[in-house]
C-alpha positions in Angstrom: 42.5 6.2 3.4 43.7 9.6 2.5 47.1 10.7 4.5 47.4 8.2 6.7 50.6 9.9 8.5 48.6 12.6 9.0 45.5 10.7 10.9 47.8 8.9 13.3 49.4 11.9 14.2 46.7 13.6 15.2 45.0 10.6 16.8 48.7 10.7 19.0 47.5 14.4 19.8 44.1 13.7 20.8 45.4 10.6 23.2 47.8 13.7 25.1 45.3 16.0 25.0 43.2 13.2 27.2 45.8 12.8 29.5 45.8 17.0 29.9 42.3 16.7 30.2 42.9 13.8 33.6 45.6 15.5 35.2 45.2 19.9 34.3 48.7 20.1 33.9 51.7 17.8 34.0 55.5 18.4 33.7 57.5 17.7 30.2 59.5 14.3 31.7 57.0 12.9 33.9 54.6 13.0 30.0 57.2 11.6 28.1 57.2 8.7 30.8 53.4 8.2 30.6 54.5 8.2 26.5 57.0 5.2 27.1 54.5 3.6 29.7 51.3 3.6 26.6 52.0 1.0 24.4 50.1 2.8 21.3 52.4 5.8 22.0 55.4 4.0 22.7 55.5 1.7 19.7 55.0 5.6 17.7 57.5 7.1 19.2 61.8 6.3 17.6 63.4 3.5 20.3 66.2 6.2 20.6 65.7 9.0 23.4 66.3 11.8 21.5 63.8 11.0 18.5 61.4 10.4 21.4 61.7 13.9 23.1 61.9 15.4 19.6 58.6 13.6 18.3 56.9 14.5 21.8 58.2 18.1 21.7 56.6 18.3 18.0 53.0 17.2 18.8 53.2 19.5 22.1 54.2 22.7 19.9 51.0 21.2 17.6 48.7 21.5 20.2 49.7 24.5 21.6 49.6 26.4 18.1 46.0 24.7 17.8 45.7 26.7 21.5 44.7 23.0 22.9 47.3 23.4 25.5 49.5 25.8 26.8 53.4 26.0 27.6 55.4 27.2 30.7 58.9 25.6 30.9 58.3 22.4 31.4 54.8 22.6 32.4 52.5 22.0 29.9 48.8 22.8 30.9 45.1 22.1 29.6 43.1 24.7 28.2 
């Protein structure tokens, strides 16, 4: 398989954008909870908190560059 860092990323993306798709719009810490609470995502994401924000922070600024989701504060909504 051809970049396989880059297919699990983006499969870590499409499993967010699902949980956008449930709930329309959900706030920053109350996501990175459901993160720690789903074992796929969890075992992804570093062990130490600030990796863990910094590797959720980067896939949300993925999706919203890909205009998947949108931004406000700490909200982050579906599109």
């Amino acid at each position: 398989m051809e970049f396989p860092e880059q297919h699990l990323r983006h499969a870590h993306k499409v499993l967010i954008k699902f949980k956008l798709l449930e709930c329309k719009s959900i706030n920053f810490q109350h996501l990175l909870r459901w993160v720690e609470q789903t074992p796929y995502l969890a075992k992804a994401a570093s062990s130490k908190e600030p990796a863990r924000t910094q590797w959720l922070e980067e896939l949300i600024f993925d999706l919203e560059r890909s205009q998947a989701i949108k931004r406000e504060g700490d909200l982050i909504l579906d599109l």
